[in-house]
FIRO-226778 format. One line per field, with one value per residue (C-alpha): residue in three letters; x, y, z. Coordinates in Angstrom, 3 decimals. Layout:
rovo	ALA ...
px	X ...
py	Y ...
pz	Z ...
//
This chain:
rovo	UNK UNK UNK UNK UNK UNK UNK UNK UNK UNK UNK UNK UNK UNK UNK UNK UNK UNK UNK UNK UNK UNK UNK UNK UNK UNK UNK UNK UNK UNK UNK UNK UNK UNK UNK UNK UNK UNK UNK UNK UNK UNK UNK UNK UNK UNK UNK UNK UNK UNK UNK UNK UNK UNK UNK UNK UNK UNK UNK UNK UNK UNK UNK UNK UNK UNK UNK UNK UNK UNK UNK UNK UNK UNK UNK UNK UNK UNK UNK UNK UNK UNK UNK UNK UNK UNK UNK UNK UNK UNK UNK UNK UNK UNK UNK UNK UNK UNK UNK UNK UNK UNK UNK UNK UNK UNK UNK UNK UNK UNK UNK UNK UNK UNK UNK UNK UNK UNK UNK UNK UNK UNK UNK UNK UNK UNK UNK UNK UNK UNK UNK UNK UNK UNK UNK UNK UNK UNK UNK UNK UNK UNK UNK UNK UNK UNK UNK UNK UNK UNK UNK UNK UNK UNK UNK UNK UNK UNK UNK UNK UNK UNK UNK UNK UNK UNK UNK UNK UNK UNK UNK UNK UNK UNK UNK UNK UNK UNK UNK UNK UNK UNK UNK UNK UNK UNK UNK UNK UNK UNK UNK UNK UNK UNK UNK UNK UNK UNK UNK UNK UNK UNK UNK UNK UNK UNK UNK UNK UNK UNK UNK UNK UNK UNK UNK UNK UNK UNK UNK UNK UNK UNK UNK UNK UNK UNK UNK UNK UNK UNK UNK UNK UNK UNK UNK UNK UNK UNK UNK UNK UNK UNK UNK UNK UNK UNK UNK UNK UNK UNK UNK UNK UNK UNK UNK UNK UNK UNK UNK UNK UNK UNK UNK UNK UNK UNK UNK UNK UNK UNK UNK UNK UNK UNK UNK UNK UNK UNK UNK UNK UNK UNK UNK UNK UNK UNK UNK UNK UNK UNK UNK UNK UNK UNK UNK UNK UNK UNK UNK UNK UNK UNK UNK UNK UNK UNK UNK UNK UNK UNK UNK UNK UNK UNK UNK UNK UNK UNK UNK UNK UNK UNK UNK UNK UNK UNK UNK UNK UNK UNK UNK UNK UNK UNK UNK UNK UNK UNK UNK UNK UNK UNK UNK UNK UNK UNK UNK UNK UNK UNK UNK UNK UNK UNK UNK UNK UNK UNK UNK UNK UNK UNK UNK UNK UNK UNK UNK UNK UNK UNK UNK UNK UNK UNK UNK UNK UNK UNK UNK UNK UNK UNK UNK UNK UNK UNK UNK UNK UNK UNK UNK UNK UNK UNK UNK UNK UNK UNK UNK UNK UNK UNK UNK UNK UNK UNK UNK UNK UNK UNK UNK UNK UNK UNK UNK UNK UNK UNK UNK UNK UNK UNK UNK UNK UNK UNK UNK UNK UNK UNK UNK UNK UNK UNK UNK UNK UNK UNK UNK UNK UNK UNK UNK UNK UNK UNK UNK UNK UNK UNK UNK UNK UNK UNK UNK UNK UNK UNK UNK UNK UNK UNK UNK UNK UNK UNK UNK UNK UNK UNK UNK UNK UNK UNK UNK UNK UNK UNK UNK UNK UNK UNK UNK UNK UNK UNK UNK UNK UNK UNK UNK UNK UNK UNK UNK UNK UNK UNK UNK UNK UNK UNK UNK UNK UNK UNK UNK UNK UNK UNK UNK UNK UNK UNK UNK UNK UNK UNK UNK UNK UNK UNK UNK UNK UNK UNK UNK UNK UNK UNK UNK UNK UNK UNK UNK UNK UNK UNK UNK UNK UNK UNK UNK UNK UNK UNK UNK UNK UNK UNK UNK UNK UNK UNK UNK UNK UNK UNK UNK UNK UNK UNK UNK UNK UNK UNK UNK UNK UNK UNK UNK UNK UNK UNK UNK UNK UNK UNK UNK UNK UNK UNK UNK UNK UNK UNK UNK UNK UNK UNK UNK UNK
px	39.741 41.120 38.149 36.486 33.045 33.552 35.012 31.661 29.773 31.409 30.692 26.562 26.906 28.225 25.095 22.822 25.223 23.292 19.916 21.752 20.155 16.422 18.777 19.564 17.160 18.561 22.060 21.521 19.513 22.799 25.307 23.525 23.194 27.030 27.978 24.832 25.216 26.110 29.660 31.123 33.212 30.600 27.786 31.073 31.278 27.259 27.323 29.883 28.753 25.490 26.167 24.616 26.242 27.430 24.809 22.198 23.397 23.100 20.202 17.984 19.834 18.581 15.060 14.424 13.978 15.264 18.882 21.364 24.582 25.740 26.364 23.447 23.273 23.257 19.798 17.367 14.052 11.130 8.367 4.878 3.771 0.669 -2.366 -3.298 0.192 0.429 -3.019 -1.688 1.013 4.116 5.936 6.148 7.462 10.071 11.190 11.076 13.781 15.998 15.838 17.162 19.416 20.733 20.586 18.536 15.814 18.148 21.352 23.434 23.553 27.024 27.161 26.505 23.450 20.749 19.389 15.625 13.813 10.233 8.415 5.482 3.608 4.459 1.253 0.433 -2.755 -4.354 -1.939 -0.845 1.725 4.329 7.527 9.924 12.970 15.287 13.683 11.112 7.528 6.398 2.294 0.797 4.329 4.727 7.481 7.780 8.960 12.058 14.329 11.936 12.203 15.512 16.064 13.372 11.960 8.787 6.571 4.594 0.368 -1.472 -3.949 -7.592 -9.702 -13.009 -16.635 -19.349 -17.908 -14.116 -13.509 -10.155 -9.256 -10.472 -6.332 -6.286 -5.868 -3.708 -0.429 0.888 1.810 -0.030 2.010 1.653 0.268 -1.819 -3.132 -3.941 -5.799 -7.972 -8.890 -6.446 -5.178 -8.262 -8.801 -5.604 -6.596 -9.604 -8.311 -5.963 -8.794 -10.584 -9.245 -7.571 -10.163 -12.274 -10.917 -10.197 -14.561 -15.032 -13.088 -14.528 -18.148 -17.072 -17.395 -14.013 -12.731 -8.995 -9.262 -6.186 -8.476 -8.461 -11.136 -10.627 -12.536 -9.481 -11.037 -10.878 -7.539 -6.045 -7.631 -5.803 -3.027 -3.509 -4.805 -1.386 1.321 4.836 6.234 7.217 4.420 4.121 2.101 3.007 1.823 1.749 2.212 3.767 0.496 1.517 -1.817 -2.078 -4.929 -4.532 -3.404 -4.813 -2.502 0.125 -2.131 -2.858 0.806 2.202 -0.604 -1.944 0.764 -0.171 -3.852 -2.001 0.959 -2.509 -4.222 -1.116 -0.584 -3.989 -3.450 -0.687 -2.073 -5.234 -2.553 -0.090 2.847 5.816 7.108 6.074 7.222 5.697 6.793 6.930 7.410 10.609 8.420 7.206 10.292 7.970 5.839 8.953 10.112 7.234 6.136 9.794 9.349 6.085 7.408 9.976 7.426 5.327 8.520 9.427 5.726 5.383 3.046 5.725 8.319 7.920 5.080 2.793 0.845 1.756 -0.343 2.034 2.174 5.579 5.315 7.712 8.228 10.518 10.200 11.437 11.926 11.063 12.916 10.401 8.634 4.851 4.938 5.473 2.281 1.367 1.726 3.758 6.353 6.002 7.446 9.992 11.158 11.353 13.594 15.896 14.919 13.549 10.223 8.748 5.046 4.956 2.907 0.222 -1.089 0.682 -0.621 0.967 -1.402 0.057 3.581 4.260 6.954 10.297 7.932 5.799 2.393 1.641 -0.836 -0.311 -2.860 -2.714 -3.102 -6.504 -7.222 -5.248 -6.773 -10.350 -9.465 -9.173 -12.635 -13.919 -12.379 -13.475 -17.183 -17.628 -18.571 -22.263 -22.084 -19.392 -21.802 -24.365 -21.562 -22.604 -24.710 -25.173 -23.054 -20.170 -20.391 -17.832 -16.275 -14.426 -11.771 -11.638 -9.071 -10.490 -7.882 -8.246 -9.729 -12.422 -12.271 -11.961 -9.342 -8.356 -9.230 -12.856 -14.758 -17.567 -19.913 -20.191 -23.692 -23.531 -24.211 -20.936 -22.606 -22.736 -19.098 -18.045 -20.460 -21.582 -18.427 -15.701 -17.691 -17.788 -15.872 -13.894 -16.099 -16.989 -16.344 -18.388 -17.809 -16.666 -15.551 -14.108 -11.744 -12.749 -10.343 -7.252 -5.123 -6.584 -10.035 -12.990 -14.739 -17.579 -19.522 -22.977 -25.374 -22.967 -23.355 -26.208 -24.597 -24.105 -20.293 -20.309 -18.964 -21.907 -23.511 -20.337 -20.165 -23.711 -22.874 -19.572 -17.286 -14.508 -14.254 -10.449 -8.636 -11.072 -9.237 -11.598 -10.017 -11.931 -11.447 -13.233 -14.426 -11.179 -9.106 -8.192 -9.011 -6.253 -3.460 -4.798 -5.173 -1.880 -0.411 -2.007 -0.305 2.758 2.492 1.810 4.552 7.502 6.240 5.658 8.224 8.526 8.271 5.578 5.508 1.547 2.561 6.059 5.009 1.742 2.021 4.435 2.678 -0.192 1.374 2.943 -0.587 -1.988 0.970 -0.039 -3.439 -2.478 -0.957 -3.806 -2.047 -4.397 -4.186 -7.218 -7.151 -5.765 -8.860 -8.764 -5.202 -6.194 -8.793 -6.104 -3.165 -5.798 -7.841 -4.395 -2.765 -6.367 -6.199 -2.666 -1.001 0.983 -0.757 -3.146 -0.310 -0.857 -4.605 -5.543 -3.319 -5.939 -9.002 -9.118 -7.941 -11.132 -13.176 -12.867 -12.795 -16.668 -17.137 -15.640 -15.178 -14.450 -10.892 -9.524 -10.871 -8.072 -7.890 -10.303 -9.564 -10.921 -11.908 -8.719 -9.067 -9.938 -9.064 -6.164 -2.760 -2.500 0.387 -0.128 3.447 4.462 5.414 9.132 9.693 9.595
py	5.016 3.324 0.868 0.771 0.405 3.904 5.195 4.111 5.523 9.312 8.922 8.458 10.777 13.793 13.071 14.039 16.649 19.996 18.398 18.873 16.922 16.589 13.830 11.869 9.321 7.926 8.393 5.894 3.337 3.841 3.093 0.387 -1.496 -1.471 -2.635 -4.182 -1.669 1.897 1.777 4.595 5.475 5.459 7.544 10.160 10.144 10.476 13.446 15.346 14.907 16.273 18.889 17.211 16.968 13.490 13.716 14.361 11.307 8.960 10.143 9.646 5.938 4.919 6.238 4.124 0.311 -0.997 1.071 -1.171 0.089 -3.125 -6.176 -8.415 -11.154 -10.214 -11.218 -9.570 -12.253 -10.074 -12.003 -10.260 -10.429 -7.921 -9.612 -11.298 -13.093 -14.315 -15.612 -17.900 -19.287 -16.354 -17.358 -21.342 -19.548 -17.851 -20.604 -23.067 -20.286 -20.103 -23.617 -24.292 -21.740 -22.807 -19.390 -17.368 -13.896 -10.852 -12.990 -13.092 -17.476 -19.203 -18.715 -14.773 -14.827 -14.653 -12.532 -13.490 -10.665 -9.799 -6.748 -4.831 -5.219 -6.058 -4.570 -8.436 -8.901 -10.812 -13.385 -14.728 -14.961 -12.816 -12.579 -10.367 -11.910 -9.273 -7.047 -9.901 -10.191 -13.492 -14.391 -17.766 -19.218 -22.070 -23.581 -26.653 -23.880 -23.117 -23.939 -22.989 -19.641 -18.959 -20.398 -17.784 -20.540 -19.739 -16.996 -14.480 -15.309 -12.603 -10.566 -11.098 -7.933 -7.994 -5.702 -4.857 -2.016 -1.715 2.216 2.039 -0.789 -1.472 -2.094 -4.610 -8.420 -9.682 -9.145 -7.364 -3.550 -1.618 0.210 3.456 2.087 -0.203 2.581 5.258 2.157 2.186 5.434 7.041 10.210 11.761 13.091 15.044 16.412 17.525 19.384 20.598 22.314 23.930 26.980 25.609 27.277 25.404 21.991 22.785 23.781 20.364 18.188 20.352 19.513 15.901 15.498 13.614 13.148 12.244 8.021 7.391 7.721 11.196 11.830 15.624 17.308 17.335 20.596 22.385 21.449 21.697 25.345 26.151 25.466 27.631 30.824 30.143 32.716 31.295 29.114 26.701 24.598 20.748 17.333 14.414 11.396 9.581 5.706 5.001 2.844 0.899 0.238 -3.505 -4.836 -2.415 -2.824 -1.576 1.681 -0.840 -2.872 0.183 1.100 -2.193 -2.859 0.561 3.139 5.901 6.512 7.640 9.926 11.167 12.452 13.956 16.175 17.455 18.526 19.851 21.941 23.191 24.497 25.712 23.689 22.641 19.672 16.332 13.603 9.992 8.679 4.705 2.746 0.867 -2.490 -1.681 -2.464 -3.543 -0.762 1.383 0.048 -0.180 3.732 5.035 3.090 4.701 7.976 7.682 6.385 9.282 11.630 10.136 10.321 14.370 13.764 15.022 17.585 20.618 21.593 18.737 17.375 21.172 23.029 25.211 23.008 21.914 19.562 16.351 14.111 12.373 9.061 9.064 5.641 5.047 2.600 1.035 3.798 3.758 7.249 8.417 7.828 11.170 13.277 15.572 13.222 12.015 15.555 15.738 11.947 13.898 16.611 14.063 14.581 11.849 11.311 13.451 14.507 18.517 20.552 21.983 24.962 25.833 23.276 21.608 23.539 26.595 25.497 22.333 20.681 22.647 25.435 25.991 25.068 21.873 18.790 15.314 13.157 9.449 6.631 6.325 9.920 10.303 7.714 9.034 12.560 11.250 9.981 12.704 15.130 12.601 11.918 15.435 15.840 15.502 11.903 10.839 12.308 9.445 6.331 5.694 7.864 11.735 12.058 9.867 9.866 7.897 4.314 3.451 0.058 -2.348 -4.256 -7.774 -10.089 -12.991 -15.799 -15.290 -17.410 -14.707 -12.676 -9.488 -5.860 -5.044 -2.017 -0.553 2.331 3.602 2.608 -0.733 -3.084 -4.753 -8.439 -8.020 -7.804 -10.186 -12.855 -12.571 -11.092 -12.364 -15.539 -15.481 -17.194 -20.769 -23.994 -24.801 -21.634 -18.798 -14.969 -13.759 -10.185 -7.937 -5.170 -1.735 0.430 -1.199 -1.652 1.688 1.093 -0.462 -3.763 -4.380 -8.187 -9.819 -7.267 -4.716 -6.945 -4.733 -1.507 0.543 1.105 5.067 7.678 8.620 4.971 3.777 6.984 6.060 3.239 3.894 2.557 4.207 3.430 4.873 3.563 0.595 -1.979 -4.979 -7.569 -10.398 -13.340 -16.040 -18.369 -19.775 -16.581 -16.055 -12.234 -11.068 -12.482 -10.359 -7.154 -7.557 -8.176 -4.867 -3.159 -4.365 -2.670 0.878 0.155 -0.641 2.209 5.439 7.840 9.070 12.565 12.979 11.322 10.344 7.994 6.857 5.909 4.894 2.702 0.645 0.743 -0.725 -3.438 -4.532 -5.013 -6.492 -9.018 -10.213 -10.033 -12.520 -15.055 -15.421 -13.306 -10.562 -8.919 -6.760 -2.897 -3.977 -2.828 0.732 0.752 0.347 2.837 5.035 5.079 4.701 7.773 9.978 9.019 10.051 13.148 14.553 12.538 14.966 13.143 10.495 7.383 8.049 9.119 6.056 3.799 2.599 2.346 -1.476 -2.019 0.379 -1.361 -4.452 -3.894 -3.033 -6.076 -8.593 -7.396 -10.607 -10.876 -8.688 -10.201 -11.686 -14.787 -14.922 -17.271 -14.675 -16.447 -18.687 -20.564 -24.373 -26.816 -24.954 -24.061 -20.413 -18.126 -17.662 -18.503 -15.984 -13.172 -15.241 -14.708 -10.727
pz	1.788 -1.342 -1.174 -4.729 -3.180 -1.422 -4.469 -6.208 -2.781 -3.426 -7.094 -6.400 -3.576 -5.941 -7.830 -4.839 -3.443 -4.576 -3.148 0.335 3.378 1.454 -0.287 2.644 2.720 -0.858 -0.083 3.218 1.091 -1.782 0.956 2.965 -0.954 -1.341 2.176 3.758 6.632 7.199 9.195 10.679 8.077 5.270 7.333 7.978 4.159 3.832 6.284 4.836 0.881 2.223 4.721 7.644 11.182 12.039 15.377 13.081 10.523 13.063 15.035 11.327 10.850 14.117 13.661 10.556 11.633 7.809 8.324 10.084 11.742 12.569 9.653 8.652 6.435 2.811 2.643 5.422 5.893 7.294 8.523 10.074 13.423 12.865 14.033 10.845 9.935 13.521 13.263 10.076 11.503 10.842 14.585 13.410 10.059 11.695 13.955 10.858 9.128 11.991 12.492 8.884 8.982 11.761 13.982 15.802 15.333 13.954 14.135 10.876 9.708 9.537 6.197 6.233 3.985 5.892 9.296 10.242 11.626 12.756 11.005 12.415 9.332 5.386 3.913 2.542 5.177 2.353 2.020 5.735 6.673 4.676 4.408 2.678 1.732 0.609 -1.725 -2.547 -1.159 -0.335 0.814 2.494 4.093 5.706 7.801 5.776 2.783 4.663 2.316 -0.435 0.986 1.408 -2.437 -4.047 -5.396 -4.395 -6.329 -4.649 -4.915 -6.551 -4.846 -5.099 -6.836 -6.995 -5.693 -6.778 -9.048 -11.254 -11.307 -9.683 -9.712 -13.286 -14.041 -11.249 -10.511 -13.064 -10.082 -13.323 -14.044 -16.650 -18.961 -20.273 -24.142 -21.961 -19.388 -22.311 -24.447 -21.291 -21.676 -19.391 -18.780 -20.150 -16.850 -17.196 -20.783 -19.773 -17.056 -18.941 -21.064 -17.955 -15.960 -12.677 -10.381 -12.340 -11.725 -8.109 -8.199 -9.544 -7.004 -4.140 -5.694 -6.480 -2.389 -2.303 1.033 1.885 1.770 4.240 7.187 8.094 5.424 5.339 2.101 -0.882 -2.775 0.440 1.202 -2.252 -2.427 1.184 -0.967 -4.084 -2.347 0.018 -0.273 -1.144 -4.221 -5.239 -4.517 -4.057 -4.640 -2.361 -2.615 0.796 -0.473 3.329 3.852 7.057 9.116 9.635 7.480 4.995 1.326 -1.370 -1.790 -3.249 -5.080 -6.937 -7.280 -8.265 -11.365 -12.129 -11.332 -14.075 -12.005 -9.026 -11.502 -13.302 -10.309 -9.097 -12.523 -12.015 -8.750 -9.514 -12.587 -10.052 -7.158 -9.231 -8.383 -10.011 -8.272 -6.776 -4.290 -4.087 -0.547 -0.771 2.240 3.005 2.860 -0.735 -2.967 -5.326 -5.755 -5.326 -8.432 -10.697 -9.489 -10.009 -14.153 -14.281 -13.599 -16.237 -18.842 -18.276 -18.391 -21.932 -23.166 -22.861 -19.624 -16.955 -17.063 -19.314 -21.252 -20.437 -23.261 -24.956 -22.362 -20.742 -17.347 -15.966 -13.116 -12.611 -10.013 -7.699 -5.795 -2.263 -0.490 3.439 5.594 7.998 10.511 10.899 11.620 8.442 7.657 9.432 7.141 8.859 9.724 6.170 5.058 7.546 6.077 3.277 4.231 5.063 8.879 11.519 11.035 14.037 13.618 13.567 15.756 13.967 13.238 10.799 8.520 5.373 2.998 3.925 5.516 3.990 2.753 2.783 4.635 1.224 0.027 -0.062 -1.199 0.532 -0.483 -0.347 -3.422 -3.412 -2.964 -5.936 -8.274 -7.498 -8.769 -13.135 -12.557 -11.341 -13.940 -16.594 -15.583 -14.137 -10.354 -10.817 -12.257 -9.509 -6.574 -8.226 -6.889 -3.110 -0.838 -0.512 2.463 1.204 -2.363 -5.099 -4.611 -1.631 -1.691 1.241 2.402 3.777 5.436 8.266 8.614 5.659 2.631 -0.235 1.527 -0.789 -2.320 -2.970 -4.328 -3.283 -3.657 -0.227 1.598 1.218 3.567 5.691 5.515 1.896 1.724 4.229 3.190 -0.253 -1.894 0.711 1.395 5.473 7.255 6.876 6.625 10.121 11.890 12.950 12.793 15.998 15.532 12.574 13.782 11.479 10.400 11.185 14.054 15.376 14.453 16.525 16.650 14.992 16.035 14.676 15.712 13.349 9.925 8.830 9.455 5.686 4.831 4.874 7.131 8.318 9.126 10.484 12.773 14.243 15.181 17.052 14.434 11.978 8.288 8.670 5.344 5.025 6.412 7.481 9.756 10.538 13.362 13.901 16.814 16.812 17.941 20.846 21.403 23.828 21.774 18.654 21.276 22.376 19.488 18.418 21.365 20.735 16.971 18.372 21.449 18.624 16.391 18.390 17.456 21.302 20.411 23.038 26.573 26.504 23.601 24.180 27.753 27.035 24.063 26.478 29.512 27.718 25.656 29.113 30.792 27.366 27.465 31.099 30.090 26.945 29.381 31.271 34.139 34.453 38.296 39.654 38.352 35.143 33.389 35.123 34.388 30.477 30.879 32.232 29.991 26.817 27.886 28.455 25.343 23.486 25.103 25.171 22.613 19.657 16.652 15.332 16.251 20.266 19.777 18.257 19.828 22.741 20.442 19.382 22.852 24.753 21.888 23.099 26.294 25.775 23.782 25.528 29.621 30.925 28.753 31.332 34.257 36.798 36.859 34.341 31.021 28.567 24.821 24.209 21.081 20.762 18.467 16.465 17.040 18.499 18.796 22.530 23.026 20.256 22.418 22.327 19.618 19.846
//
């Protein structure tokens, strides 16, 4: 115990001491940056700075897939294997790695610098494949870059911003942070100021008549739920930001955290100031170091400048907040599980009723919002409800960002005002498909959305279009494949997400997720047997049914989708719509 790196470990551990096991999270991500892995000895040393049972140490380290209790390499190499990476080429990637390394998927290289692993998703769907080497994010791979790669030589591509409108993403597209001097210049935190001159009823009447729905997919009204959590009983009260934005195809959230963090602290403070709470939490995931980093700054800017802590701006408010780092689970996404994370717990969705609005986080009141619910709310304090009602349609009123990735030629962020027209942002603002090729399907929503084909183009982007014609906006991720992909590989690959990211707290999940990536994957290799569709049916219709949260209940739908779209994939014997002409990552399930 004379090691000076443990020494150094119960010095930062003293510092997080009083915050008891809410603090465990950082403490893990402290230790595993000293040794590269959380030994025996060290989570002993964890469990007993923070009061937490050894059991109950190790039962959180195994939940999160980015926590290692074995040694890796001192650099960890991530590469994708959602849909849209393996489309690009991310297995050939991968093999090209190991290959120059010299060793094989989560092995540690001779050297003991490297360990190539697959993710489930790196939140770069608009730069295929990605990889994260260490704590950088790299976009567009390819295996000749190898040794590129493992050098850092190579710089990460900036994401594409563009739409038809720049409200929230006005900040956006340089692949640079705005600072504070930069974000006030631009006319921010007036939202905040006005606010700040209004009674907090008032505000809360504004956002409720600003029509603002949650953006993260649930789209549940914010004014309702943030005045669930002022008339609550109980104090303190929180703000979380939910920045654990994991749904394949999806990435705006950390666009918007990575060059315009002070939109997101903004709306936060004004929440805060219309609830009546005191403290906030922005929950990054693992796979955002990035974003992590630039938030946690931003934070600390706004601290310095008078616009967190105490008195805010001179107005009596004291709110601050505190940045809280995931380590690779889907589920946290839920916002129950997100608050559990939180708590320093494993990320198990809670049974509701009670809600978080009334029995949130640490069993108090509570606001969990996402980014982009967040960054909507300065606009609307700014340009009063009546003008924001005037962006998009009556029924789904403001701006609304979409994430396009796939094989498109403008891949990247876009706003929109809702009601607009999905072939006007595939074709004239995306620019369809790649020279040559034709659209074949675009998968709405993300991995559990729906898929929309040709006949779909005209349909208006709104809830209530999209709803008429059987398709979810969810967190607008658009996902588009063209007459080159092969269909079942992109399914199962979708399986295969939801199989290695249920949580298992309920049986219709953890059973189902499996049972259907395992029929998918024989499906994939052209091995489909007869019942294999009614076995789908099956398992997708249970876990819809019984499953504990949105994870299980969403699992099946690309999968039931296209199973209406495209019967004959499933078939036995049948050869379903295998690509021609291109290198496919058929053989890709080896490499999982």
């Amino acid at each position: 115990m004379s090691d000076p790196d443990l020494t150094r470990l119960r010095s930062m551990l003293a510092e997080l001491a009083s915050q008891g096991r809410s603090a465990l999270l950082p403490a893990l991500h402290a230790a595993q940056r000293l040794y590269g892995w959380l030994s025996e000895p060290v989570a002993t040393e964890v469990g007993r700075a923070l009061g937490v049972p050894l059991a109950d140490l190790h039962g959180v380290i195994d939940f999160y897939a980015m926590f290692y209790r074995r040694p890796v390499g001192k650099t960890v190499v991530r590469v994708c294997g959602a849909p849209v990476c393996a489309l690009a080429g991310a297995d050939s990637v991968a093999d090209a790695l190991c290959r120059h390394l010299n060793t094989r998927p989560d092995e540690i290289s001779s050297d003991g610098e490297f360990t190539v692993e697959h993710a489930p998703c790196l939140g770069l769907c608009d730069q295929p494949p990605a990889l994260l080497v260490g704590e950088s994010a790299l976009g567009r791979a390819a295996p000749e870059q190898a040794a590129d790669i493992c050098a850092r030589s190579r710089r990460r591509a900036v994401s594409f911003v563009g739409g038809d409108m720049r409200s929230l993403t006005v900040n956006c597209g340089d692949g640079q942070p705005t600072s504070l001097t930069e974000y006030r210049d631009r006319g921010g935190y007036a939202g905040l100021r006005k606010a700040l001159t209004m009674t907090p009823q008032a505000v809360l009447a504004e956002v409720k008549a600003s029509g603002l729905v949650g953006r993260g997919g649930a789209a549940f009204p914010t004014g309702i739920k943030w005045e669930g959590a002022a008339k609550a009983q109980g104090q303190p009260r929180y703000i979380v930001c939910n920045a654990d934005e994991s749904e394949p195809g999806t990435f705006k959230d950390r666009i918007l955290m990575e060059e315009d963090p002070h939109r997101t602290i903004e709306g936060m403070i004004i929440a805060a100031y219309a609830i009546g709470a005191s403290r906030g939490y922005i929950y990054v995931r693992g796979e955002f170091p990035c974003a992590f980093k630039v938030m946690g700054e931003a934070v600390e800017e706004a601290r310095q400048a008078g616009a967190l802590g105490k008195t805010i701006f001179g107005a009596g408010l004291d709110f601050d907040i505190e940045m809280r780092l995931g380590a690779g689970a889907y589920i946290c996404g839920e916002e129950t599980a997100l608050l559990e994370s939180i708590e320093g717990k494993r990320g198990f969705p809670r049974i509701k009723p009670p809600f978080p609005a009334t029995h949130g986080l640490f069993g108090k009141p509570t606001v969990i919002n996402n980014v982009e619910t967040f960054c909507n709310v300065p606009l609307i304090l700014e340009r009063g409800a009546a003008e924001y009602r005037k962006i998009g349609t009556e029924k789904s009123p403001g701006p609304k960002l979409f994430c396009v990735s796939g094989q498109i030629q403008r891949p990247g962020l876009y706003e929109m005002p809702f009601g607009v027209a999905l072939r006007h942002l595939l074709f004239d603002l995306a620019g369809g498909p790649n020279p040559g090729r034709k659209l074949q399907a675009v998968l709405m929503g993300g991995a559990a959305g729906a898929f929309a084909i040709e006949k779909d183009l005209d349909v208006l982007l709104s809830f209530e279009q999209l709803s008429a014609a059987g398709l979810p906006l969810g967190s607008g991720a658009v996902m588009v494949f063209d007459d080159t992909a092969d269909m079942r590989e992109v399914l199962r690959r979708t399986a295969h997400f939801f199989a290695d990211e249920s949580c298992g707290k309920c049986y219709p999940c953890q059973l189902g997720t499996v049972r259907q990536y395992e029929i998918l994957d024989r499906v994939a290799s052209g091995h489909a047997v007869s019942g294999d569709r009614e076995r789908l049916l099956d398992v997708g219709g249970t876990m819809i049914d019984a499953s504990l949260c949105g994870l299980g209940q969403t699992a099946a739908t690309a999968v039931l989708s296209g199973m209406k779209v495209w019967p004959e994939l499933f078939e036995a014997g049948g050869k379903g719509r295998r690509a021609k002409g291109k290198e496919q990552s058929a053989n890709s399930k080896e490499q999982e």
